[in-house]
N, C-alpha and C positions, 0 to 999 in steps of 0.2 A: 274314810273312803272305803270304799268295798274292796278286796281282793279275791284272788281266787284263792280256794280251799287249799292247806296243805300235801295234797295230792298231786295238784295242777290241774283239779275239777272247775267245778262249774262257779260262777263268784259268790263272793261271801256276804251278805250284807253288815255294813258296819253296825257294830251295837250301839244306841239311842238309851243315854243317861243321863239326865232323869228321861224318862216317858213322858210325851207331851202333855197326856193331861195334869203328868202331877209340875210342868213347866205352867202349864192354865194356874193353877190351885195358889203356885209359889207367887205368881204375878198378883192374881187378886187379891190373895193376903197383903202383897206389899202395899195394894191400890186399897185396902180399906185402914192398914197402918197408917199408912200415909194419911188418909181422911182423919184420921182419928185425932192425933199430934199434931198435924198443918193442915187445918181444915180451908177448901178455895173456896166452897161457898155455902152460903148458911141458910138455913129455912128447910124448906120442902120444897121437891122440886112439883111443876106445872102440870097440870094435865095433861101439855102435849108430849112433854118430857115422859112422863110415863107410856103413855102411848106407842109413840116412837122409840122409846127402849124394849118394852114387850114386845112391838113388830120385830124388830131385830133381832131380840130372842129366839122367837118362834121361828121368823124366816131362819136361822142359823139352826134348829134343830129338825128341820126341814128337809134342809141338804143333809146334814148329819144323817139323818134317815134313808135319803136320798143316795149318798155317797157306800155307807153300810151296804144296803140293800143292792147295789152294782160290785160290789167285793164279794160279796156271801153269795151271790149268783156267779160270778166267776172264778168262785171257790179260793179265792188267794187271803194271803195273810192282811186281818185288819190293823195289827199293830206293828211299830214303828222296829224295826232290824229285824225282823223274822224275813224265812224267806217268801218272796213272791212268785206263787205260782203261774198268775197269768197279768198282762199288763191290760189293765182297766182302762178302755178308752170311752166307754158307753156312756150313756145315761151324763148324768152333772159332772163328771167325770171327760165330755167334750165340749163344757165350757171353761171350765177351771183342772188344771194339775192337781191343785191341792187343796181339794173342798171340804174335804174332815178337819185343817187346817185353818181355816178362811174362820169357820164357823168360830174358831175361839175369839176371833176377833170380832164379829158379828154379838157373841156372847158377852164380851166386855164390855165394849162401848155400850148394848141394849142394857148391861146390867149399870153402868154409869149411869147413863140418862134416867134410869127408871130410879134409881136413889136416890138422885143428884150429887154424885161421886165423880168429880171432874179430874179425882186422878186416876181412876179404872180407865176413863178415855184418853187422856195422856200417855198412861203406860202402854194403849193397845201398837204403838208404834213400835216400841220398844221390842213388844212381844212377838209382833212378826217378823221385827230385823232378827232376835234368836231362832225364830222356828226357822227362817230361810238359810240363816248361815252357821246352824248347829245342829238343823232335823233335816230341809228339805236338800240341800246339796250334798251331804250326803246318800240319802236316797235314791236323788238323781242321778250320782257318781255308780252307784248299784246297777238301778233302774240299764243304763247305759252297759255297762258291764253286762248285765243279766241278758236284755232283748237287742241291745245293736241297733240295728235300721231300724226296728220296730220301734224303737224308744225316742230317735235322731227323729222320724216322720212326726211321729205325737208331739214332741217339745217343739216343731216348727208350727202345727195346724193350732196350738192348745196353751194359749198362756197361761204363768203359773200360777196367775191368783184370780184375775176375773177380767 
């Protein structure tokens, strides 16, 4: 959880260990382990299956772009426990909380489907129960600390995932 700086300044944001992407990395290893030793299904997967996994890549690196490009404009930190300069409500950013987020999940599942790795989409549940209760409550716990009302109005107009 965040606190304030040893001084009695301004809050701290809490430090984020692993770093989400390398939490992405650890997940998919497990989901192509897993494929590997207990395979769910066998063949190649369908042309819709590819399809429909590639869309969800793409859309998922999208917002990724989408998300960056409203941080780097409002000059604040893009990675996870640094501090945050301004609170991002813009852009994809006032449909979704946590759209940098979102996408790893969007990346999984499109990366399942497009294999036929039915435990990448299995785990992508998994993977959001840790990002929300070991990355994004945290943040939140910050985020609130850091802007106050400013942050209290956003979490009420702005769900956290879609």
């Amino acid at each position: 959880m965040s606190t304030k700086d040893h001084m009695g300044g301004e809050p701290v944001n809490a430090p984020i260990f692993p770093k989400p992407p390398v939490v992405l990395l650890l997940f998919l290893a497990a989901g192509f382990a897993l494929q590997h030793f207990f395979p769910l299904l066998a063949g190649e997967p369908d042309v819709a299956s590819i399809v429909a996994g590639n869309a969800l890549m793409v859309a998922g690196f999208v917002i990724a772009v989408l998300a960056a490009r409203e941080m780097f404009r409002a000059r604040t930190a893009i990675l996870p426990g640094e501090k945050a300069a301004a609170l991002v409500q813009s852009g994809i950013f006032s449909l979704s909380r946590n759209p940098l987020y979102l996408t790893f999940i969007f990346f999984m599942v499109g990366l399942g489907l497009a294999l036929g790795n039915l435990w990448l989409i299995l785990l992508a549940p998994a993977l959001l129960l840790y990002m929300q209760e070991r990355v994004v409550k945290r943040e939140e716990a910050y985020l609130a600390a850091r802007f106050g009302p400013q942050f209290y109005d956003y979490r009420k107009r702005v769900r956290r995932w879609i």
